[in-house]
Every structure is written in structure tokens, then in C-alpha cells.
N, CA, C and O of each residue as an XYZ file, in Angstrom:
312
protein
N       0.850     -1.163      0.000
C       0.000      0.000      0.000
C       0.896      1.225      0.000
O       1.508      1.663      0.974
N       0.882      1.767     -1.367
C       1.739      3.264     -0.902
C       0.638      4.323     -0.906
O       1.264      5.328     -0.568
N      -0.633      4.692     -1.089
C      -1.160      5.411     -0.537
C      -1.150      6.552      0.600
O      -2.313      6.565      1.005
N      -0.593      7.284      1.145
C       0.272      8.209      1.938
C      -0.885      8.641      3.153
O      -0.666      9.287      4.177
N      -1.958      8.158      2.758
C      -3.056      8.524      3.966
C      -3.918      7.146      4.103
O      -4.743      7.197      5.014
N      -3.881      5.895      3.350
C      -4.820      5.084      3.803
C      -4.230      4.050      4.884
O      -3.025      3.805      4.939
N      -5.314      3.380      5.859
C      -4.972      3.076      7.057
C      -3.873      2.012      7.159
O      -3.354      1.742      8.242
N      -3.491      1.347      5.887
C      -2.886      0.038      5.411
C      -1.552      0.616      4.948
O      -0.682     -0.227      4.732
N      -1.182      2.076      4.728
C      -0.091      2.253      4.326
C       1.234      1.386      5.100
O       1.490      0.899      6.201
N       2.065      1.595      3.347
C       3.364      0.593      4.065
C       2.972     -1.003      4.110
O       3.633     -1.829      3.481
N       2.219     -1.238      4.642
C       2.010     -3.027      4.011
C       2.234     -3.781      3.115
O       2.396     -3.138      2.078
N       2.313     -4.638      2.999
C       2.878     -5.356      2.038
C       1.501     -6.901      1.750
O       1.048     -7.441      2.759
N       1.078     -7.340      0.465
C      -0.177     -7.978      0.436
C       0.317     -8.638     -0.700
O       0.713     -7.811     -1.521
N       0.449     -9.778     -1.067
C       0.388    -10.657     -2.531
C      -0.641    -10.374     -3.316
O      -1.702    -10.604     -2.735
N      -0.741    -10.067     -4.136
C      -1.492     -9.506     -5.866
C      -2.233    -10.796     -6.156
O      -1.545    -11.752     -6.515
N      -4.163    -11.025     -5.997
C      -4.243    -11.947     -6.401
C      -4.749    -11.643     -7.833
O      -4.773    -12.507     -8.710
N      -5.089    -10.567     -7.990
C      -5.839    -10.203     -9.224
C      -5.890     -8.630     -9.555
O      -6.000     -7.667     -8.796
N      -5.780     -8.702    -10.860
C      -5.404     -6.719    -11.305
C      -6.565     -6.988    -12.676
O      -6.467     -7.634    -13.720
N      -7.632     -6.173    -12.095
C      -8.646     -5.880    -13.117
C      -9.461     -4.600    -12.964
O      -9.607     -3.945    -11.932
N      -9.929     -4.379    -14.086
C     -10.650     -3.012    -14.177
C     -12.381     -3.022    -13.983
O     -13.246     -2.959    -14.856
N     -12.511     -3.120    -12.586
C     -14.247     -2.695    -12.146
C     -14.215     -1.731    -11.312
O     -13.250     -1.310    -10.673
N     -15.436     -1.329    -11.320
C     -15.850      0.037    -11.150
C     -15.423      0.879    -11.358
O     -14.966      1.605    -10.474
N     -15.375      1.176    -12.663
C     -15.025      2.206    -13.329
C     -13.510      2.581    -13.302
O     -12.988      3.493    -13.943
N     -12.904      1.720    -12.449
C     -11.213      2.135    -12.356
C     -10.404      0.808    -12.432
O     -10.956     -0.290    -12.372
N      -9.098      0.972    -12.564
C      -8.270     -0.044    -12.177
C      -8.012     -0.837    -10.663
O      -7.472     -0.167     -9.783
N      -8.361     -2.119    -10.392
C      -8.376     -2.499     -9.038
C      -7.528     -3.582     -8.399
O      -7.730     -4.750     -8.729
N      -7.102     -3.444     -7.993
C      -6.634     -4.778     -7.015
C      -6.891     -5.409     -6.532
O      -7.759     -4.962     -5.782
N      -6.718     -6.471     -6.349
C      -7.402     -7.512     -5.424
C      -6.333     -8.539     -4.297
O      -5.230     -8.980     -4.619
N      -6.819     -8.685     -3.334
C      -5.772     -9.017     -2.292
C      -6.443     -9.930     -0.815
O      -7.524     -9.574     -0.347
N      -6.118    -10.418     -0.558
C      -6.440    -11.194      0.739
C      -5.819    -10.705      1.821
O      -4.597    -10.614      1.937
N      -6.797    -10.318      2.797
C      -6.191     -9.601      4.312
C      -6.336    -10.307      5.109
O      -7.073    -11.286      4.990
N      -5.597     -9.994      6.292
C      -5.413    -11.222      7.420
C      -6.488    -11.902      7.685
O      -6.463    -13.126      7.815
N      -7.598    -11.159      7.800
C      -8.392    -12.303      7.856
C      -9.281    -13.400      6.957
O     -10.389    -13.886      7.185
N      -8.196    -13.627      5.659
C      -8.528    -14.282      4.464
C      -9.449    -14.203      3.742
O      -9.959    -15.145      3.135
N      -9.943    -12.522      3.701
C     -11.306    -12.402      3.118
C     -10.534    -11.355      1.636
O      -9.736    -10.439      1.838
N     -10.945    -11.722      0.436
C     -10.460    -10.941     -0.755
C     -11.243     -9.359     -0.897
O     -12.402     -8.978     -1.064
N     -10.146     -8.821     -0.759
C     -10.619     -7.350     -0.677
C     -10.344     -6.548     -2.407
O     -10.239     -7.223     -3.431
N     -10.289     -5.376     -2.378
C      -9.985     -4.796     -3.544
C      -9.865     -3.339     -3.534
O     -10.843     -2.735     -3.095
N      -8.517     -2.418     -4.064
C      -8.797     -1.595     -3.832
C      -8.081     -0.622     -4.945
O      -7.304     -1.250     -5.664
N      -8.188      0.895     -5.262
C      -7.839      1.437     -6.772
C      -6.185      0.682     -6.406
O      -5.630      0.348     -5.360
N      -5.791      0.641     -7.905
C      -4.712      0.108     -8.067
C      -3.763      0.830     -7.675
O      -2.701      0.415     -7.212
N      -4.153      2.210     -7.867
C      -2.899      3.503     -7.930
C      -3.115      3.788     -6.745
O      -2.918      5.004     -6.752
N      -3.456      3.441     -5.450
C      -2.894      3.435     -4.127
C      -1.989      2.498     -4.149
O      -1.674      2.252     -2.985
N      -1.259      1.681     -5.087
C      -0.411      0.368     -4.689
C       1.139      0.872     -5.271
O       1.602      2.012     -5.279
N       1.563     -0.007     -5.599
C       2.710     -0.187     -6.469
C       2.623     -0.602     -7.506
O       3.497     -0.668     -8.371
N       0.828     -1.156     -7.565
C       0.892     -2.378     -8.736
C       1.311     -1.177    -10.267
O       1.906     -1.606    -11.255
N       0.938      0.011    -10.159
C       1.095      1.123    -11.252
C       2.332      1.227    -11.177
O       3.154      0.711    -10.419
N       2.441      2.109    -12.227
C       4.079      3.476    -12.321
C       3.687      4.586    -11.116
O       2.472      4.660    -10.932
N       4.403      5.349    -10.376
C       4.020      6.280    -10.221
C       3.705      7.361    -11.142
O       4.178      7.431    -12.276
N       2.787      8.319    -10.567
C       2.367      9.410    -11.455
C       3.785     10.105    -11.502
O       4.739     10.018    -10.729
N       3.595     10.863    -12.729
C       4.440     11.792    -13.297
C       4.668     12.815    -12.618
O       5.791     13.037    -12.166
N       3.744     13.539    -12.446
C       3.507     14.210    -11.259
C       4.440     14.421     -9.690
O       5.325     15.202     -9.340
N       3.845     13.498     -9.147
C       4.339     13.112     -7.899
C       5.900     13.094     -8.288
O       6.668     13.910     -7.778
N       6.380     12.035     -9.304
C       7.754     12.512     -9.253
C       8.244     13.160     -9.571
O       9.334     13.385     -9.044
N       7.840     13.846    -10.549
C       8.895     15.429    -10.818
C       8.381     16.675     -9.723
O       8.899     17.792     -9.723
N       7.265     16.264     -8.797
C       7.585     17.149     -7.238
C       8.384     16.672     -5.965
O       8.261     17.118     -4.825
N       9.445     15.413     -6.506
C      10.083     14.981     -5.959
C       9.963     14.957     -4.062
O      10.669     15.176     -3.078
N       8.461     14.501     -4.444
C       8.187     14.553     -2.539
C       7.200     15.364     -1.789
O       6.277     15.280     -0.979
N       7.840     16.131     -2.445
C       6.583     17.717     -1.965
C       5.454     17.437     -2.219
O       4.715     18.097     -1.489
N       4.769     16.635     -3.047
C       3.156     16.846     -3.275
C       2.933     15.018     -3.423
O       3.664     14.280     -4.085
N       1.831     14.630     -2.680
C       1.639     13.202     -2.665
C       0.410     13.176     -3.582
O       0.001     12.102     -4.023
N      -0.281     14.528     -3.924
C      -1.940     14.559     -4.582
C      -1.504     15.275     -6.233
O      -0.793     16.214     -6.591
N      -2.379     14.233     -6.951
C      -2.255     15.011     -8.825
C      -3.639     15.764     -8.499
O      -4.571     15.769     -7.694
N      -3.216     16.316     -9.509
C      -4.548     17.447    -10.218
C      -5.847     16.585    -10.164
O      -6.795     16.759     -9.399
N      -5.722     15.701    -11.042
C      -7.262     14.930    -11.488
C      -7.566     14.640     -9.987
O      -8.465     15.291     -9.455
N      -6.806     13.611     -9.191
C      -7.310     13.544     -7.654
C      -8.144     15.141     -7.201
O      -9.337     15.443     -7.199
N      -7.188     15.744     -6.927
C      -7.793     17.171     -6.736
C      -9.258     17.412     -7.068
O     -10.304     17.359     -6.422
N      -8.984     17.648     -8.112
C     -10.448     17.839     -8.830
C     -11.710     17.273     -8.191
O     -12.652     17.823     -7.620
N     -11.380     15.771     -8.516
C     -12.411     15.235     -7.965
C     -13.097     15.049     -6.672
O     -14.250     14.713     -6.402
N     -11.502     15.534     -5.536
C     -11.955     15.507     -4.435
C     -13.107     16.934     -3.764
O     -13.983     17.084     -2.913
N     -12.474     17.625     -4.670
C     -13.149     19.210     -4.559
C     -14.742     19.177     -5.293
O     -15.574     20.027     -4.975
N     -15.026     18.175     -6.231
C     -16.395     17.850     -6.802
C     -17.373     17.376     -5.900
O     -18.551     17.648     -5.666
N     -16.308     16.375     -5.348
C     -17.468     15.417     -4.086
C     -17.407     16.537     -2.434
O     -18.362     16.661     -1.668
N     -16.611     16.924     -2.333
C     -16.847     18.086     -0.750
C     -18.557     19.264     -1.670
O     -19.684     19.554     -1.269
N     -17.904     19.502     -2.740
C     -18.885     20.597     -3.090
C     -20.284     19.949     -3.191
O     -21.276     20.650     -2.989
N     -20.433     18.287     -3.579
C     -21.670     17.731     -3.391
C     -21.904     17.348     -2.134
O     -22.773     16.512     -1.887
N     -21.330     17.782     -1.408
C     -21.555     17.148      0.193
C     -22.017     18.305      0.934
O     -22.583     18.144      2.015
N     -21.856     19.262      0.528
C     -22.678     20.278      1.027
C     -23.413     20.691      0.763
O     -23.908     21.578      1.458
């Protein structure tokens, strides 16, 4: 999990499956308690990192499109 804010960061999980549902790229993985979970791919390693992220060499863990969207769903939440 490289995700920089989810609760699993830093873990480490065997890859049982890399497919595209719900609308995104997903992972799939078995957690301790042997139940198959799934989660966007690009919280993992299973991707490249974004372009982004590395040419801010650290400084910024969030892209634009994230951005965006996170600022779409706060503005529908209110």
C-alpha cells in the first residue's frame, strides 16, 4: 500500500488479481483475515508512479485529477 493517507499504508499484500471494475483499475488481495478485498490500483505499487508526484520529488503526494475530484465530491456534500 503506498497510498500516503490510507490506514494500510506501508504493508505489504500478494497480488491476487489486477482488473478493471468500477469504473477504475483495481486490485485484489487477501487480508489477514482471508477475506479478498480490492482496492484502486494507484494506491499500490501495482502502477508506475504518477508523473507528477515525481517530478515534485516529494513535496506533493496529490495530482490534479485527484484534486479535482476531491473538490467535486466536498462541493456535493454540502
Amino acid at each position: 500500500m503506498t497510498h500516503p493517507f490510507h490506514p494500510l499504508w506501508g504493508r505489504e499484500y500478494d497480488l491476487i488479481d489486477y482488473r478493471h471494475f468500477w469504473s477504475e483499475d483495481r486490485v485484489v488481495y487477501v487480508d489477514e483475515t482471508g477475506q479478498a478485498r480490492s482496492l484502486p490500483a494507484r494506491w499500490t505499487s501495482a502502477v508506475a508512479e504518477d508523473p507528477a508526484v515525481v517530478v515534485s520529488a516529494g513535496r506533493s503526494h496529490f495530482r490534479v485529477a485527484d484534486l479535482l475530484e476531491l473538490a467535486k465530491l466536498v462541493r456535493g456534500a454540502v
